[in-house]
C-alpha positions in Angstrom: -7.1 -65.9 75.4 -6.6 -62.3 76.8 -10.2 -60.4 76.9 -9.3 -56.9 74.6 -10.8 -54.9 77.4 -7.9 -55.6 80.2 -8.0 -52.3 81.6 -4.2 -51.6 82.4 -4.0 -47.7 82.2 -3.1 -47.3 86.0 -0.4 -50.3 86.3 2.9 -49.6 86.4 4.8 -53.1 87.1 3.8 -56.1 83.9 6.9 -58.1 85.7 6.2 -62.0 84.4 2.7 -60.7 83.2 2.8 -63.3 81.0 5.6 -65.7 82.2 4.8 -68.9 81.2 1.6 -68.5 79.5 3.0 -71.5 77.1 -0.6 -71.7 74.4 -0.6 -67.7 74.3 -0.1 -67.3 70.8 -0.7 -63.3 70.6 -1.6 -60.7 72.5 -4.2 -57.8 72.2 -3.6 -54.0 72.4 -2.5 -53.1 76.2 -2.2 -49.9 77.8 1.4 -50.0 79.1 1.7 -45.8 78.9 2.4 -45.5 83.1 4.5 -48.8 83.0 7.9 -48.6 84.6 9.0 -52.5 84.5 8.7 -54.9 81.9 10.4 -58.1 83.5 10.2 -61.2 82.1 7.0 -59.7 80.6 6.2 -62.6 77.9 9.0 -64.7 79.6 8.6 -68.6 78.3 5.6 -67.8 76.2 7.1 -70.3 73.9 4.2 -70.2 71.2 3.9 -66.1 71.0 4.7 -65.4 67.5 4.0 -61.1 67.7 3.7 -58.7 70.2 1.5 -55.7 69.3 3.1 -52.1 69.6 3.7 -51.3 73.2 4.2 -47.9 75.0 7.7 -48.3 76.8 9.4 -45.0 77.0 9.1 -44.8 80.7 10.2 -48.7 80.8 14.0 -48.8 83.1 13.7 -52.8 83.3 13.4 -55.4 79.9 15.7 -58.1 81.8 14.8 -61.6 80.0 11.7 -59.6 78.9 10.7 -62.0 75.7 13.1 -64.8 77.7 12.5 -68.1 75.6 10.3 -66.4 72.7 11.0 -68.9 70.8 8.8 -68.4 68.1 8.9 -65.0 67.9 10.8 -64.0 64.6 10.4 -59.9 64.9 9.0 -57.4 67.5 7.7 -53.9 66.8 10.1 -50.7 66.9 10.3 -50.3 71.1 10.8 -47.0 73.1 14.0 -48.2 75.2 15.2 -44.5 76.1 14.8 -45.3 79.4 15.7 -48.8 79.6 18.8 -49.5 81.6 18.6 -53.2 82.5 18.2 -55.2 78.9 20.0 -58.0 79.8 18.9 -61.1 78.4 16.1 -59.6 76.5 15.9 -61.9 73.7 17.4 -65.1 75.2 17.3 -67.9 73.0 14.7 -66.4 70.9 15.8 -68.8 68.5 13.3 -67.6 65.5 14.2 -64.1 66.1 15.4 -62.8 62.5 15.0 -59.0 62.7 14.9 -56.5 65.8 14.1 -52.9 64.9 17.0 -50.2 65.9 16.5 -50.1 70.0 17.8 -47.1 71.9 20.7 -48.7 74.3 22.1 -45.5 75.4 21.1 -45.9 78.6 21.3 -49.9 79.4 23.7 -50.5 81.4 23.4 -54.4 81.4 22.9 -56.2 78.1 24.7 -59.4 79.1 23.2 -62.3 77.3 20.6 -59.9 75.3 21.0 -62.0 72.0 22.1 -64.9 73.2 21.2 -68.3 71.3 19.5 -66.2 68.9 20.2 -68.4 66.3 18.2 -67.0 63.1 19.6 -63.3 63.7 21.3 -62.2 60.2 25.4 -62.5 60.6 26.1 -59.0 60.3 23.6 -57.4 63.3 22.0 -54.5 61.6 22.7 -51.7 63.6 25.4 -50.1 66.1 25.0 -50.9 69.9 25.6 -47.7 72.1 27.5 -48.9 74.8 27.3 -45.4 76.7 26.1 -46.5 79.8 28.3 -50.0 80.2 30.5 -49.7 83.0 32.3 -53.4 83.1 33.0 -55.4 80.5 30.7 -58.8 82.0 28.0 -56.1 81.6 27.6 -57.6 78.1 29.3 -61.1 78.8 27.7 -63.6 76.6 25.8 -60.9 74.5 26.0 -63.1 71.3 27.2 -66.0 72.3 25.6 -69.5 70.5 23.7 -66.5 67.9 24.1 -66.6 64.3 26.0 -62.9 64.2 29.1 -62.9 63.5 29.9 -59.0 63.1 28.6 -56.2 65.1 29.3 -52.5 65.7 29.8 -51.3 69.0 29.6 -47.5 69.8 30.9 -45.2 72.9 33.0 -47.9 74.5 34.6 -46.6 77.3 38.7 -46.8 77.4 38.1 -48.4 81.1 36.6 -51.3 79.0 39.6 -52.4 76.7 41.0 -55.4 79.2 38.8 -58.5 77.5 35.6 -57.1 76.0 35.6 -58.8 72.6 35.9 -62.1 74.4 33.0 -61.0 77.0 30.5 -60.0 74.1 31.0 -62.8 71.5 33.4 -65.7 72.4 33.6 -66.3 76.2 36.7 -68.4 75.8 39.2 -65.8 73.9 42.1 -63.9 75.3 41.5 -61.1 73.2 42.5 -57.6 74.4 40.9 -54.6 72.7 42.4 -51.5 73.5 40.6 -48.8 72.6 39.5 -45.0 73.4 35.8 -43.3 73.7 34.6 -42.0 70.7 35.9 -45.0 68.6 33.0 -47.0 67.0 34.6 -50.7 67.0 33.9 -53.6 64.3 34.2 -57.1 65.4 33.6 -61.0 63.5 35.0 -64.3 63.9 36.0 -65.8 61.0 37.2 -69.5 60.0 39.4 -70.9 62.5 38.3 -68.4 65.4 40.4 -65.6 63.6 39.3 -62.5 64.9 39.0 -59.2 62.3 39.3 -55.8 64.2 38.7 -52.8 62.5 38.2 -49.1 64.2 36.5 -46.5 62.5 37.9 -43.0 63.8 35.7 -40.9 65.0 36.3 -37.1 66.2 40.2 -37.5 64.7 41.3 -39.2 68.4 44.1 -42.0 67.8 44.1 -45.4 67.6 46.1 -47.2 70.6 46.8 -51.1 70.1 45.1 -54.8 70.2 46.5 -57.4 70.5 45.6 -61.4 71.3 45.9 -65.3 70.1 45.4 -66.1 66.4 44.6 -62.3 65.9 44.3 -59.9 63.1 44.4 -56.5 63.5 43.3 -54.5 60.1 43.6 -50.7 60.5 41.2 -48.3 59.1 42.9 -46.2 56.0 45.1 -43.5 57.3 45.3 -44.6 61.0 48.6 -44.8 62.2 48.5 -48.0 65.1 
């Protein structure tokens, strides 16, 4: 049991606060408004089933914050403006079914954020920002062993188009997505590890090519490829 008057209002660090506090079930209102990093914050708290609303828009580092959650099934709406390491945030969070919009314009790491999330609806429910990724293995393993199947992927940059399909979602594919910024890019494995590609055209820039094994490639109306 945490007492409800922790006084927290000067810390700035809550790194493994709560790592591997394996009975805490929930947690009580905490003053996180001059906290900077959130690492591996609830981190094996295997029994936690809800977080309460937490002041994180200074927050730069989430990495494996609710690591092993795995009774957690949703989280409140988070300030992530700031957050540039988010990599694997929800790791095997295997109850997790919904996650609130998070700002990811910023991270840039998300490798393994979702991965094993196995109760995660197939089509993810909103667009990943991808401004800030710089390497493709910046989100290796992203989905891998989840439940999603489909995902939208924003602001890729073009320096990105050598293997990132196989990097977020299958590790094992020799997918190539070729692609320009200001594309928003629509990926899901179907039956017999087909892959459907589809680009939505953003800002009238031109499609360039994609290309792999067992592949589809399904333009968007009125996009020459």
């Amino acid at each position: 049991q945490i007492p409800d008057e922790l006084n927290s209002s000067n810390v700035t660090i809550m790194d493994n606060m709560f790592a591997n506090c394996q009975q805490l079930t929930t947690v009580p209102d905490i003053d996180t408004s001059n906290v900077t990093r959130m690492n591996s914050m609830f981190s094996t708290c295997t029994a936690l089933t809800s977080i309460p609303l937490l002041d994180t828009d200074q927050v730069t580092d989430m990495n494996s914050m609710f690591w092993l959650c795995t009774h957690l099934t949703t989280i409140p709406s988070l300030d992530t403006s700031s957050a540039t390491n988010m990599g694997s945030m929800f790791y095997k969070c295997t109850a997790l079914s919904t996650v609130p919009e998070l700002d990811t314009s910023h991270a840039t790491d998300m490798s393994g954020m979702f991965y094993n999330c196995s109760s995660l609806p197939t089509t993810f429910p909103w667009t990943i920002d991808c401004s800030g990724i710089t390497a493709s293995y910046y989100l290796a393993n992203m989905f891998a062993g989840s439940s999603v199947t489909e995902v939208r992927l924003s602001n890729v940059k073009s320096s990105l188009k050598s293997q990132i399909t196989s990097q977020l979602l299958k590790g094992d594919s020799t997918l190539n997505i070729y692609k320009k910024d200001n594309f928003e890019l629509q990926l899901s494995i179907k039956e017999h590890s087909t892959w459907i590609i589809s680009f939505t055209q953003l800002h009238n820039d031109n499609i360039i090519s994609c290309s792999g094994d067992n592949t589809q490639y399904v333009a968007p109306n009125n996009v020459s490829h």
